[in-house]
C-alpha positions as a Markdown table, in Angstrom:
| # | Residue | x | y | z |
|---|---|---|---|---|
| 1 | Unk | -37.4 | -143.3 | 65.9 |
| 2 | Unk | -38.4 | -143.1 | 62.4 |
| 3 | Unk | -41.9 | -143.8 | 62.7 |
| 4 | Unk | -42.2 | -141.1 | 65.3 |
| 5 | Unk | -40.7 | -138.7 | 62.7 |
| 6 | Unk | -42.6 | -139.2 | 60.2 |
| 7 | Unk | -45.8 | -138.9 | 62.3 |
| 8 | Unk | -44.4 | -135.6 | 63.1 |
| 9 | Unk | -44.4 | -134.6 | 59.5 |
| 10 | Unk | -47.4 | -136.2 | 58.5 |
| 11 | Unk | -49.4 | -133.7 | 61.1 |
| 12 | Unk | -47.7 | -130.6 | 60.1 |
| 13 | Unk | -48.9 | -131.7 | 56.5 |
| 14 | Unk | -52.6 | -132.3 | 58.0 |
| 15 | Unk | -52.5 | -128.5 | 59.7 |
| 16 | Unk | -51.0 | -127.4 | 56.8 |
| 17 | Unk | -54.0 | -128.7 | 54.8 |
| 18 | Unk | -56.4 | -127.8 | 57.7 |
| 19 | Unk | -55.3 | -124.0 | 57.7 |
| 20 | Unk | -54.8 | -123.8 | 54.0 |
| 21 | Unk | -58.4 | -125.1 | 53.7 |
| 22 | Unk | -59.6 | -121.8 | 56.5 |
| 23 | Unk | -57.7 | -119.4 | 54.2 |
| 24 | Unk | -59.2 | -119.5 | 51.1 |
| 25 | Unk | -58.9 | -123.6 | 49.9 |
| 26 | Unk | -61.9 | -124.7 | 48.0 |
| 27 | Unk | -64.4 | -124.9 | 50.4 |
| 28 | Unk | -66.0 | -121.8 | 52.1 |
| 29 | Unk | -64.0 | -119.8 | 54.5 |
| 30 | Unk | -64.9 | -120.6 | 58.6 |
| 31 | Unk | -65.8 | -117.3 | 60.0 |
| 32 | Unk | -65.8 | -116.6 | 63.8 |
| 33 | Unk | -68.5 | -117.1 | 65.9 |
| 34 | Unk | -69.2 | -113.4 | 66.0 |
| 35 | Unk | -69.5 | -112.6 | 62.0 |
| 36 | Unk | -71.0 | -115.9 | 61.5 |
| 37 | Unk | -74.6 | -113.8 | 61.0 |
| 38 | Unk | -73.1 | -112.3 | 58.6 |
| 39 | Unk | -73.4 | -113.6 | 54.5 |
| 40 | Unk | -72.2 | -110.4 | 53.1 |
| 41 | Unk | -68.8 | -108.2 | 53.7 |
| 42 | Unk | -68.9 | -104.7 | 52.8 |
| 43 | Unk | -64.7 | -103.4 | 51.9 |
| 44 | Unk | -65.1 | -99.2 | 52.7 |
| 45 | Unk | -62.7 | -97.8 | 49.9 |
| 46 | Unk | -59.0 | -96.8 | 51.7 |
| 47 | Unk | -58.6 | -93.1 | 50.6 |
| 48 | Unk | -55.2 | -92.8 | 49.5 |
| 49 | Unk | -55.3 | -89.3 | 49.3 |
| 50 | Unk | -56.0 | -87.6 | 45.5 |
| 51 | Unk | -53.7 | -84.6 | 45.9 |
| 52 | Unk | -50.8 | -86.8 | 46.8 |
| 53 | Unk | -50.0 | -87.6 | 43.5 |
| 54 | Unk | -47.2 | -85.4 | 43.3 |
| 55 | Unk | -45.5 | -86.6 | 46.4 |
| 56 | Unk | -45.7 | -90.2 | 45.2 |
| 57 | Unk | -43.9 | -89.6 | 42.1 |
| 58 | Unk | -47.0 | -89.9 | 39.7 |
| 59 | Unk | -46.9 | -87.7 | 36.6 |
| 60 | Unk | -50.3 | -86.4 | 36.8 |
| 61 | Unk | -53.1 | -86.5 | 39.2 |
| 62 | Unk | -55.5 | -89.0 | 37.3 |
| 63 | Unk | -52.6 | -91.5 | 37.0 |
| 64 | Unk | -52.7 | -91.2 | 41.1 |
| 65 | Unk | -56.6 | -91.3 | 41.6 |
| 66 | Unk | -56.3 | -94.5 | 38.8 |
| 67 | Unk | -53.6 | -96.1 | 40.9 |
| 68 | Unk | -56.1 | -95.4 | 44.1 |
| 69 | Unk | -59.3 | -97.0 | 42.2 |
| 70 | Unk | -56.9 | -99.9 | 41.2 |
| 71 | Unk | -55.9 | -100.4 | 44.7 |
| 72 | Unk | -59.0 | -100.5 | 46.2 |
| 73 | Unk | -60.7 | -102.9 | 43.2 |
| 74 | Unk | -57.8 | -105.0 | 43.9 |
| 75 | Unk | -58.2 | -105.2 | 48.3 |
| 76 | Unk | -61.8 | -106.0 | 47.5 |
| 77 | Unk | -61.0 | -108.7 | 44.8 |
| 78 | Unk | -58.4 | -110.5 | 47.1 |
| 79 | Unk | -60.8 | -110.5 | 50.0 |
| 80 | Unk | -63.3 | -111.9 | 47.6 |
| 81 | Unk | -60.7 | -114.8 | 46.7 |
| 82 | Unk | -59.8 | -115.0 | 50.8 |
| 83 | Unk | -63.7 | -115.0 | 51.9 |
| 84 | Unk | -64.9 | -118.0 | 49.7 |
| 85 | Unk | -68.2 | -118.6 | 51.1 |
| 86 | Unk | -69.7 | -115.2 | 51.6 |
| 87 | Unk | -70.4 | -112.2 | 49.2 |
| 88 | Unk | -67.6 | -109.4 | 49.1 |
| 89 | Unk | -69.0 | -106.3 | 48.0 |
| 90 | Unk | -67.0 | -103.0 | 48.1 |
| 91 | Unk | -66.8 | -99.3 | 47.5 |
| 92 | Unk | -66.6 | -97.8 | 44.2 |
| 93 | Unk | -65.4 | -94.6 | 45.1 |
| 94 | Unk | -64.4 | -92.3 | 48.7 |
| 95 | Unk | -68.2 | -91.4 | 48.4 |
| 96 | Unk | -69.9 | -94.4 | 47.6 |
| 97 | Unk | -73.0 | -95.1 | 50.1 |
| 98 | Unk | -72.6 | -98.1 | 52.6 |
| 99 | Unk | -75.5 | -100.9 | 52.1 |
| 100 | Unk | -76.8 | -100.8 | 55.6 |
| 101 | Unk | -78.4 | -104.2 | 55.7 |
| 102 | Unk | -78.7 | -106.8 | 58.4 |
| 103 | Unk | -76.9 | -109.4 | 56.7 |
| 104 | Unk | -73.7 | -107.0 | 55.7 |
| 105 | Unk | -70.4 | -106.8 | 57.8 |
| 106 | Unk | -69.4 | -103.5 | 57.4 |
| 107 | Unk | -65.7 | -102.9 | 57.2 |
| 108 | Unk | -64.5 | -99.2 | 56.8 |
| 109 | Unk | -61.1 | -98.0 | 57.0 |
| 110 | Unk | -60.0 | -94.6 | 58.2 |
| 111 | Unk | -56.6 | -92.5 | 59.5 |
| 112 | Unk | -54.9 | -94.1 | 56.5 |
| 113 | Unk | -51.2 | -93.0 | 55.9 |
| 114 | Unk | -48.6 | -94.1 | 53.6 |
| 115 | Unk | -45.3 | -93.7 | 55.7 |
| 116 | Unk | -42.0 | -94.6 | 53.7 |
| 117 | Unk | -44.8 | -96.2 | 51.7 |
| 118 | Unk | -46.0 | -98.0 | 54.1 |
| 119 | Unk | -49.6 | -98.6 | 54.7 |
| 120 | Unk | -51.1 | -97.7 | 57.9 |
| 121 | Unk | -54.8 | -97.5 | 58.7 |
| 122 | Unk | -57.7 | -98.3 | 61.2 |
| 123 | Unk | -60.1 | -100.7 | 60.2 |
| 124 | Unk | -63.7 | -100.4 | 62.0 |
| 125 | Unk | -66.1 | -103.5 | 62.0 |
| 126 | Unk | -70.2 | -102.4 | 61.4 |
| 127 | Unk | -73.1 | -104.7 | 62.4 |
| 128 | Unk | -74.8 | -103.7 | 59.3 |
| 129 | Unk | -78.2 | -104.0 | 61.1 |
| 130 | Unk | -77.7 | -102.0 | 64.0 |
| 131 | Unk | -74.3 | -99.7 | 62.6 |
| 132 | Unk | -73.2 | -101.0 | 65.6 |
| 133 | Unk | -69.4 | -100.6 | 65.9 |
| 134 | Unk | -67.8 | -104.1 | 66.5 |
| 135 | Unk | -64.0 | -103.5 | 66.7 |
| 136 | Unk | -61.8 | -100.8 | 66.0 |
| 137 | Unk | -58.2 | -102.5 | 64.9 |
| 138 | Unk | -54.8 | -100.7 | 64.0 |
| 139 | Unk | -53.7 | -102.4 | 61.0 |
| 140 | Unk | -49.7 | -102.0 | 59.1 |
| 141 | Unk | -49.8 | -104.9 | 56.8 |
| 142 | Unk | -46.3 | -105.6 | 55.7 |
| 143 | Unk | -45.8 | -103.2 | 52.5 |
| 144 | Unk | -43.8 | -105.9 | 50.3 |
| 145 | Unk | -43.2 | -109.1 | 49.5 |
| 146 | Unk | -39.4 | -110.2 | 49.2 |
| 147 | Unk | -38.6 | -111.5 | 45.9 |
| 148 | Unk | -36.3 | -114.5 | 45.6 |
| 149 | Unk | -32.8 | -112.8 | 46.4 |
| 150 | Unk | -34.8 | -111.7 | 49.6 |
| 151 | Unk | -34.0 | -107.6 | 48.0 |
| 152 | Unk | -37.2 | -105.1 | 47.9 |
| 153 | Unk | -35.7 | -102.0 | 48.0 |
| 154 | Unk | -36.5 | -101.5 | 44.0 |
| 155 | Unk | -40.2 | -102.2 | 44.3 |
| 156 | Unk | -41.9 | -99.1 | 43.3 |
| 157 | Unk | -44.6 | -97.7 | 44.8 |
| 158 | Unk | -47.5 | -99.1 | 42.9 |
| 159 | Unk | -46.0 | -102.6 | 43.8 |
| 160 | Unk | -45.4 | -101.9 | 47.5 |
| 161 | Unk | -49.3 | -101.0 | 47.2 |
| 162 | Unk | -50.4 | -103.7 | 45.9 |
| 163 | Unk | -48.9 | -105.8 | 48.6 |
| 164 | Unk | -49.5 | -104.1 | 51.3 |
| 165 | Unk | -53.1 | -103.8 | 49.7 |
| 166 | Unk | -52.9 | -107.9 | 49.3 |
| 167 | Unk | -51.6 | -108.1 | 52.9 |
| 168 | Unk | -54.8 | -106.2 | 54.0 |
| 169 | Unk | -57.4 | -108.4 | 52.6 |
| 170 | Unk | -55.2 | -111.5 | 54.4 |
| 171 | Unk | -55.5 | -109.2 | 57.7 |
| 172 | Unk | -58.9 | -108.9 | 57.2 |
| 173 | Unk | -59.6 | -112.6 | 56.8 |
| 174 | Unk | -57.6 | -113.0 | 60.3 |
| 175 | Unk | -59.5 | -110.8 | 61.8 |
| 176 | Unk | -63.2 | -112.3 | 60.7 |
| 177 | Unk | -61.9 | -116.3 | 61.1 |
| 178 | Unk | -60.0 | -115.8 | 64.4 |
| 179 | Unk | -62.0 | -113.4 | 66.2 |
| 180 | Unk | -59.2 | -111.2 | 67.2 |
């Protein structure tokens, strides 16, 4: 009985390794057979909205369109860390041109909302050849992370943010090493 149980643990270790390895380990991340063309990943900036600044609780306007640029520096920096292996390259504004290039995987995100402050969005998938749309997903990453007494309700908005922001660039890794 023993041995069997400890054969059980030993392959939950070994999938944990496996999956670990898939989502951002030290070796390059395993993209789906789809993307696989694909050496570059293009992040479209998430427009947060610039006149909501007031509605957020932000004392002036540039603190808000800061905390947007922030936001979106830090979604293409995690998907950098998650997409080990290819090139992440992102938007540095709402306006910024996309690099229509074979080799780019064009991700752009549009309806976004912040309900309760929540993130809500679609994400569209480019062929960055053809500008060719892919996939259209519906995406609500979870807004927060629970902290150890398992309490979020005094996160502020910039933190919720930046998870939900953080949870993004996980989704988006799904998304490109699954296939779904």
């Amino acid at each position: 009985m023993k041995k069997s149980f400890n054969r059980y643990f030993i392959c939950l270790g070994a999938a944990g390794l496996i999956l670990a390895g898939m989502i951002g380990g030290c070796g390059p991340v395993r993209v789906s057979k789809q993307y696989q063309k694909f050496n570059r990943i293009y992040i479209g900036w998430v427009d947060l909205g610039k006149d909501d600044w007031v509605k957020f609780g932000y004392g002036t306007e540039k603190e808000w369109i800061d905390e947007i640029k922030t936001q979106n520096v830090n979604l293409q920096t995690d998907t950098r860390e998650d997409m080990k292996g290819l090139q992440v390259i992102g938007a540095d504004s709402k306006t910024s041109a996309v690099p229509w290039h074979a080799d780019t995987l064009v991700i752009e995100f549009s309806h976004v909302s912040l309900i309760a402050n929540q993130l809500q969005c679609e994400m569209s998938l480019y062929d960055g050849g053809t500008r060719k749309l892919i996939k259209i997903v519906g995406v609500q990453p979870w807004p927060f992370s629970f902290n150890s007494s398992g309490d979020s309700s005094n996160m502020s908005i910039d933190g919720e943010l930046s998870n939900s922001m953080h949870n993004l660039a996980q989704d988006i890794t799904t998304y490109l090493t699954t296939g779904q």
